[in-house]
N, C-alpha and C positions, 0 to 999 in steps of 0.2 A: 504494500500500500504506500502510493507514494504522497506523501503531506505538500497541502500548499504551502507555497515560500511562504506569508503572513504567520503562519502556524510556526514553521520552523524557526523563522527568525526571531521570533515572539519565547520559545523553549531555548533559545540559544543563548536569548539575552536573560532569561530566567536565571540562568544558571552562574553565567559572569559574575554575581557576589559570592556563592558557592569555591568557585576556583579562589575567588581576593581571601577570604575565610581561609582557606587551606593555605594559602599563601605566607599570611599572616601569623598562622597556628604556631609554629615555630620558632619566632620572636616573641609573641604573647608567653609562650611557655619557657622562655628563658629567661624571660621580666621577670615572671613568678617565681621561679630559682632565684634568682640574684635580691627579689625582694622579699624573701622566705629568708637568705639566708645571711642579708642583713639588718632582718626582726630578731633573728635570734643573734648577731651578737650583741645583737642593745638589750637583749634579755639576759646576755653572759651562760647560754645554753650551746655550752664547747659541743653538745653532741648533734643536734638537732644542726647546728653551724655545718660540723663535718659531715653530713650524710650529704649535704648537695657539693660534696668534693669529688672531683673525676679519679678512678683509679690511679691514673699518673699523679695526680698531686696528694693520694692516700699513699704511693710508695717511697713520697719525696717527706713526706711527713707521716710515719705510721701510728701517731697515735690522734687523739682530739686531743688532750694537753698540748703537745708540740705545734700542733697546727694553730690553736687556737693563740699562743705565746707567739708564733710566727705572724698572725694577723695583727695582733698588739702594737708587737715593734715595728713591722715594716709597711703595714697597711693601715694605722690610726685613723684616716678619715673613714675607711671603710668599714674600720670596727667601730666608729662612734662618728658618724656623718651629721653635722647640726641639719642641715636637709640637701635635698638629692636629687633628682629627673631623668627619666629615661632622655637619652638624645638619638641618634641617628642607629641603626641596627644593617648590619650585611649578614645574608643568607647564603655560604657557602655550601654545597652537602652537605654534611650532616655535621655543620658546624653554625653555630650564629656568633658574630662580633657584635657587642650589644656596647654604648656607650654611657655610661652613666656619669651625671655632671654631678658633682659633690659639693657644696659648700660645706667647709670641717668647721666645727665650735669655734677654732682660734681665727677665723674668719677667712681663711688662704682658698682659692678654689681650685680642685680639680677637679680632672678627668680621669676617670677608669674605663680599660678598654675592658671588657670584660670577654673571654671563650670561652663561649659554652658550647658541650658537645656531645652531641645526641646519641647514646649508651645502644649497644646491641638489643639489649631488652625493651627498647622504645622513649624509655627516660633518658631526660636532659642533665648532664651535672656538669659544673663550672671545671675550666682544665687551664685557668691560668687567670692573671688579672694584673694589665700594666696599667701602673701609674704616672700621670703628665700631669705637673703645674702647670696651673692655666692662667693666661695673663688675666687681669681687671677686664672687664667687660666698663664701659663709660659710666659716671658718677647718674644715678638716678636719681 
């Protein structure tokens, strides 16, 4: 049975937020890691922190103590961010670079690149997190 073109084009256009959804899925669900698992370190819950850590960064630090002592000292805006915003995200395979803009308590801002990287089993967990001082943005 072959459908009028109005039909068809009408089911095709249906579906184009369908494909944007799917699209999106992937970034939305690495927001949610990154904002899961810097609710728990302002909760100081080393464990619930380490469970959205990728295996590579559970071999680089095997325990939650170590890990969480490593976010302390070399990541402080990320383990205590006065506030935060999702900025711009890339979709590689089964990888997302998520950007998070930070302003830390002492007032200084940065930028976290964030990898997250989507697990055999379907889950998403963080596999690394670079840090860039970000200049002033203009006096408001």
């Amino acid at each position: 049975m072959k459908l009028p073109a109005a039909v068809f084009l009408c089911v095709s256009l249906c579906l184009l937020p369908l494909e944007a959804v799917r699209a999106d899925e992937p970034v939305d669900t690495a927001q949610t890691v990154i904002q899961s698992q810097i609710t728990a370190f302002l909760n100081d819950d080393a464990k619930t922190a380490y469970s959205f850590a990728s295996p590579t960064i559970r071999g680089k630090f095997p325990s939650e103590d170590v890990f969480f002592e490593m976010v302390k000292k070399g990541y402080a805006p990320v383990y205590r961010p006065g506030n935060f915003a999702f900025g711009r995200s890339k979709v590689t395979g089964d990888m997302v670079v998520q950007e998070v803009l930070i302003s830390a308590p002492d007032g200084k801002d940065w930028t976290a690149l964030y990898q997250v990287v989507k697990q055999p089993d379907g889950s998403y967990k963080i596999n690394g997190v670079h840090m860039v001082r970000s200049a002033p943005g203009p006096e408001i």
